[in-house]
N, C-alpha and C positions, 0 to 999 in steps of 0.2 A: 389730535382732536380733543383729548383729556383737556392738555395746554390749554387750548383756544378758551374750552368751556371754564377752567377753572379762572382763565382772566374775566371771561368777560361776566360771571357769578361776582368775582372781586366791585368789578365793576359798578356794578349795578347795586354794592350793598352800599359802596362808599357813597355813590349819588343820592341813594335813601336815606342816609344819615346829612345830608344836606335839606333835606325835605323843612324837616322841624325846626332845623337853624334860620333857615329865609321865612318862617309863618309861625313865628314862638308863640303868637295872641292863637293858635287854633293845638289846644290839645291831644285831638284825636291822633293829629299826624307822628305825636310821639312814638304810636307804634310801629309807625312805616318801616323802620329797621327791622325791626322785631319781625313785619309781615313778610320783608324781603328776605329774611332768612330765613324764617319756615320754610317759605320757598323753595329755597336753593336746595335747603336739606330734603323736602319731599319729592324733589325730581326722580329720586328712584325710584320711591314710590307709585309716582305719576306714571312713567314707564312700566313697571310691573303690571298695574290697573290694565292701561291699554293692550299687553300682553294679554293677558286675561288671566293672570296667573290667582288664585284662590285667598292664599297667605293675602296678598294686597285687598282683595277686596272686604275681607273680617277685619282689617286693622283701617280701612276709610269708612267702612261702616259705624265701625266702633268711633272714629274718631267723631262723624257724623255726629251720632248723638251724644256724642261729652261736649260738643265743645257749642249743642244745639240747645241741650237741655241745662247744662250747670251755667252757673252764675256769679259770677267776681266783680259785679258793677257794682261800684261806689254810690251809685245813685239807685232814686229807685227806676221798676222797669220802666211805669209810665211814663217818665224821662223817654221821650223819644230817641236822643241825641246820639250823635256818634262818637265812639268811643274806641278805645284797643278791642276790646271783645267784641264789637259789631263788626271790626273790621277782619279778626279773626274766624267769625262765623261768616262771616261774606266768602271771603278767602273757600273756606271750606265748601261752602254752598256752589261755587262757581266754578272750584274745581271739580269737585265731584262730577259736576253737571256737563262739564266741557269731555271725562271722561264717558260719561252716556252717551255724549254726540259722535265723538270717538267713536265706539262702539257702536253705532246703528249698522256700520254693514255689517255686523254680528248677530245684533239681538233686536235690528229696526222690526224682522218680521212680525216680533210678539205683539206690537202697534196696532197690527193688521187682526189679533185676537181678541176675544172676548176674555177676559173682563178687561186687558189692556188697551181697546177700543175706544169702551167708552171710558175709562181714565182718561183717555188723552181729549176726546171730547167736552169732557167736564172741563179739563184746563184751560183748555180753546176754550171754553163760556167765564173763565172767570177772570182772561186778559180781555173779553170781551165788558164784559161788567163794568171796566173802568170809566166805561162811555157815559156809565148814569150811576156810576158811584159818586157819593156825596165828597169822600174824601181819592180821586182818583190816582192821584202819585203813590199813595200809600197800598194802593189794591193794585197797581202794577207791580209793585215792588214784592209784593205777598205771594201774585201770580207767579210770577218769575220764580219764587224760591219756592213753589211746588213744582213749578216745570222742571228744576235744575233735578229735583229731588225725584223727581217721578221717572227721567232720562237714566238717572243713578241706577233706582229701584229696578229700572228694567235690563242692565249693564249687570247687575248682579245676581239676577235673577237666573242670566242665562249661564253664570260658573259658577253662583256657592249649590251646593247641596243641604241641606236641612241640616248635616252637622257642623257645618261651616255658617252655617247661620247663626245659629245656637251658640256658636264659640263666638261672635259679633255681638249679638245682643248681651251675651252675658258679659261680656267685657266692655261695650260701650255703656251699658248701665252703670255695670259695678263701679266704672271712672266716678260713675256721680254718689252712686248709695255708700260703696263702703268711706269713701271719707265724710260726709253725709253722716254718716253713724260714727263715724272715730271724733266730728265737732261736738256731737249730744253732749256729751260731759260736760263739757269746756264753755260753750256758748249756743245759742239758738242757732243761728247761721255765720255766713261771712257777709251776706249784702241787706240790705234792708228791706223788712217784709212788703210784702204790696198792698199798694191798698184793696178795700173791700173787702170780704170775708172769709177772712183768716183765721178763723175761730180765738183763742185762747191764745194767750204769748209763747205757750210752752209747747206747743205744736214744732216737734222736730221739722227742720228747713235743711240747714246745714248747705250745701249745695245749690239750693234752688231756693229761689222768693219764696215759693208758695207750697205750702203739704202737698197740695191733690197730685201736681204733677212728680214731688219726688215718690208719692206712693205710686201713681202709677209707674213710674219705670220702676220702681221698685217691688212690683207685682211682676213687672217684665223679665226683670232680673232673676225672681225666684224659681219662675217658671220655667226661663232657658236653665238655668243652673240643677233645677228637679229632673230636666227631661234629659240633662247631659251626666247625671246621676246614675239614672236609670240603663245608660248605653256604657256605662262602666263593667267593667269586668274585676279589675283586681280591687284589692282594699283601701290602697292608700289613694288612690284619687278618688274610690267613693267617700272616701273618711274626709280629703280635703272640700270637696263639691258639698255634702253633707252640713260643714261646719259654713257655707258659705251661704245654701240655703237658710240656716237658723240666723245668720246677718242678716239677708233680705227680709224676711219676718220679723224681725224685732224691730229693723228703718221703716216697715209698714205699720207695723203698730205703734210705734212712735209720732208718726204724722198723724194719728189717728181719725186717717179719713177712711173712711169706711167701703167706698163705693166700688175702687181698684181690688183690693182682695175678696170680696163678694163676687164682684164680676170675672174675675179667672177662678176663682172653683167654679161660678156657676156656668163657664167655658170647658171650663174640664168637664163637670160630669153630662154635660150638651152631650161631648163627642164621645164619651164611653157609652153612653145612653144610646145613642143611634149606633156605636159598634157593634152592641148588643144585641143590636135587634129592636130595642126597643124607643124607638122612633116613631112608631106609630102611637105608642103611648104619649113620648114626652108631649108632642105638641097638645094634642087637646090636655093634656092635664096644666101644661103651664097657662093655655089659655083658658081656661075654667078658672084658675090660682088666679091669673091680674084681675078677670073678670068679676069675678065675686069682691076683692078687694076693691076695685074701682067703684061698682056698684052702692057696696057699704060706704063708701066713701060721698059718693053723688046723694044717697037717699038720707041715712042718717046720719055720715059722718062717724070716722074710727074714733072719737071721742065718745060716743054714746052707747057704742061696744065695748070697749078695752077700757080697764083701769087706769085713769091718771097713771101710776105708778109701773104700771106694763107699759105703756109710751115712754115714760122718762125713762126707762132702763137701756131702750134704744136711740137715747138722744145724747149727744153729746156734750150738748148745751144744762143738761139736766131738766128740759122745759120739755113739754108733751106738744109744745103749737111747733117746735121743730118739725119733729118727725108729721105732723097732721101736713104740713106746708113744703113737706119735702128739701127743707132745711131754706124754707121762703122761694124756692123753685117755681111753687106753683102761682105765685106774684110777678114771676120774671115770665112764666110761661104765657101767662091773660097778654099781658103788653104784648110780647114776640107773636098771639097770636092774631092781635087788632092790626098790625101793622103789617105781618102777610095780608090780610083781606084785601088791604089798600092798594100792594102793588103784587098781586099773585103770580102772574107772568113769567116777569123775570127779577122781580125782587129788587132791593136795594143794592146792590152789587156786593163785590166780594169784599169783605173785611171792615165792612161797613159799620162794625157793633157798635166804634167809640161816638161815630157821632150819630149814631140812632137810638143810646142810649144816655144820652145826656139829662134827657127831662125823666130819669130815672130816680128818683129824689130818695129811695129808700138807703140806697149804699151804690157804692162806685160799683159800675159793672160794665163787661167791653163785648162780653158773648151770652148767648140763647142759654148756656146748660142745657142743653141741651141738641144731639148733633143732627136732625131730621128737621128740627124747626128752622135750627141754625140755615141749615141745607133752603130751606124753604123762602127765609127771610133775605136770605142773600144773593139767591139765584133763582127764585120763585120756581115753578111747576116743573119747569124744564132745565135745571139744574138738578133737581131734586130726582127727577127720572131718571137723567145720566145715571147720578152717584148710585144710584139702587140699581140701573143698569150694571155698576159694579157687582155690586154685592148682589146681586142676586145668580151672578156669573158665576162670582166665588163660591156660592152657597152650593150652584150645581158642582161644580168640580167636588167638593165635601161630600155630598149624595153619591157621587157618579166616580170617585178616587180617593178616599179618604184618606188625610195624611197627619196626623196627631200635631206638627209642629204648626204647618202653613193654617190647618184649617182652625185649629185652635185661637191664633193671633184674632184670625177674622170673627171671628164666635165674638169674642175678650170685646174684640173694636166694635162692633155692631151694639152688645148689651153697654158698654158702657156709654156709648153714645144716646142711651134713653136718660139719663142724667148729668151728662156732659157733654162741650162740643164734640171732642173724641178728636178724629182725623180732620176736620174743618176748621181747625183754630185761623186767629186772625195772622198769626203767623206762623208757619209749619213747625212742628215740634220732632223733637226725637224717634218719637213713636210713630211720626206721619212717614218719615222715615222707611222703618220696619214694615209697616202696611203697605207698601207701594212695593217692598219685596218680594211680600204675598201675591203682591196680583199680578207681575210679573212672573211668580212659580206656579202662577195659576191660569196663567195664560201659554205658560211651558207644558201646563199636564193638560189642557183643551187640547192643545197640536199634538202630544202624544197621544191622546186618547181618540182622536179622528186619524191617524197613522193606522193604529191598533186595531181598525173596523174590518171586516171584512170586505173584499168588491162583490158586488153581485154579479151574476153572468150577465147583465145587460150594461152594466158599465163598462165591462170588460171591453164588449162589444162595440161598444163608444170610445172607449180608448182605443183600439184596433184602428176601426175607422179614423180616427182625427188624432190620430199622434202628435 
């Protein structure tokens, strides 16, 4: 049996290196060798996964986001085209996804849960979307690789455990942050920036086109590696996790976007806050906090309050109309929200931003920044119900089972989605990833937690009756 498989692996790599030779004018197929040998090599891998063994799913998780979120394209991303790295993040995408479908007579039941319910409904509306998307190949292709990824999410959901998780994120980030921070010296990045707003040249990349996204995983990063600190007992792996935290901080403040590490302290101290007890506080005080700030905002504007110079200290442009405009957010936000009015329903379909942002004339841009409008603009009224049908699923599980690891991510994704697309990107990211492993362990602790109820004597009585 070995025999057989090691020939016909032979096989099949010799054929792929004929690929490029009979279609020299098309570049991308250069990798086909290269993809049929990961291949071969990941078959164990593939096997383990389907097993359901642990070890396999922290190291496809991890690979998930390296090879989702780093960037080694010659070109820039706009560049549509296909290349080695698209075909290696395809590769990824499709097998992971092929392992979820694997896995449904394992973990299909969580489908049938809240919040993995309506997950799967939101994806069913955004292969639906195709139909009245402006650009339709490309929102089938977008859809598809949250299905692969959300099949995954819910495959892993049912074997890692929260420190198996943690060991995932923290090594699929780190692939991207710590070399990420080892280019800072040396160069800005390895691929070339993207367009639109990318602040300053000096803006650490390293790994990825663009700051925002290597801070956020790199917020991601600091936070698995703090929480896998803290589950430390002896020295020398707090002392190693320690020195790995203070990398993730420094890659963070390196990109120096600001919005990623705001939004996981202000995730942390969400869930310490209601640990406490005090949850009855936080909420009316945060909403008194935006309120009053919006307020001042609408009436006379934070300029007529605050010193020039107390704005520019918060800006990183050194200009006070940043921080007043939400770094020009609130320019993209008027447009994103003339253009729900138009089609509220069901929106422009999924992934729709490149060409409904065209007559954008201020700077290039592909998404809302934002993820609730995003949500709104692209799947109108009943997209946007699904997705809060999530999260609001999550949110009970947090109330009703608190778990420092799962409910934190969701906290992180929800606030940061008030100034970024978040989990809606036009094409799944790393971190969309992670989030669909939440609501897959959050559709694992609904079914434990309607286990764990009691029967009343009249159920009982009903189960007697009708066995």
């Amino acid at each position: 049996m070995g025999k057989n498989v090691a020939i016909l692996a032979t096989l099949a790599f010799v054929l792929s290196m004929l690929v490029p030779v009979f279609n020299p004018d098309q570049d991308a197929l250069l990798g086909v060798p290269l993809a049929v040998l990961v291949v071969i090599w990941a078959l164990p891998l593939m096997l383990a996964l389907v097993r359901g063994e642990p070890w396999a799913y922290v190291v496809a998780l991890a690979l998930l986001m390296f090879l989702t979120d780093a960037s080694f394209r010659a070109r820039s991303w706009a560049d549509k085209s296909v290349d080695a790295q698209v075909l290696f993040k395809g590769a990824v995408w499709m097998g992971c996804g092929l392992v979820g479908m694997i896995r449904l007579s394992r973990a299909g039941w969580l489908l049938t849960r809240p919040p993995a319910l309506f997950g799967l409904l939101f994806i069913c509306l955004l292969f639906a979307s195709a139909l009245w998307s402006p650009v339709p190949n490309y929102t089938m292709v977008s859809a598809l690789a949250y299905a692969l990824m959300f099949l995954f999410g819910m495959a892993a959901a049912e074997v890692l455990d929260e420190r198996h998780f943690l060991y995932a994120v923290a090594l699929g980030a780190g692939l991207v942050v710590l070399p990420s921070l080892a280019i800072a010296p040396f160069a800005m990045g390895l691929t070339p920036p993207s367009p639109g707003s990318t602040g300053t040249a000096d803006r650490l990349r390293g790994l990825a086109d663009h700051p925002i996204p290597l801070a956020d995983i790199g917020a991601l990063f600091t936070f698995a590696v703090a929480m896998l600190w803290s589950q430390a007992r002896s020295f020398g792996p707090r002392l190693g996790f320690a020195i790995l935290v203070l990398m993730g901080v420094v890659t963070v403040f390196l990109t120096q976007s600001r919005t990623p590490p705001l939004v996981m302290i202000a995730a942390v101290l969400v869930f310490l806050a209601y640990r406490r007890g005090g949850a009855l506080l936080l909420v009316p005080t945060v909403t008194l906090c935006l309120g009053s700030v919006f307020l001042v905002e609408s009436m006379g504007g934070l300029a007529n309050v605050l010193p020039p110079d107390v704005l520019e200290s918060f800006s990183r442009s050194g200009s006070s109309k940043e921080v007043l405009t939400f770094s020009g957010r609130m320019s993209i936000w008027s447009t994103v929200m003339d253009r729900i009015a138009q089609a509220p329903v069901l929106g422009y379909g999924h992934a729709a931003g490149m060409a409904l942002f065209k007559g954008f004339a201020r700077w290039k841009i592909t998404h809302a920044h934002n993820l609730y409008l995003q949500a709104l603009l692209y799947t109108g009224v009943i997209g946007f119900t699904l997705l809060m049908g999530v999260f609001v699923c999550q949110l009970r599980m947090f109330a009703a089972n608190p778990s420092p690891v799962r409910d934190i991510v969701v906290l992180y994704t929800m606030l940061k989605g008030l100034t970024e697309q978040s989990v809606l990107s036009n094409m799944p990211s790393g971190t969309v990833a992670v989030w669909m492993v939440t609501v897959g362990m959050a559709a694992m602790a609904w079914r434990r937690r309607r286990l764990s109820q009691p029967i009343l004597p009249l159920e009982q009585l009903q189960r007697h009756q009708h066995p």
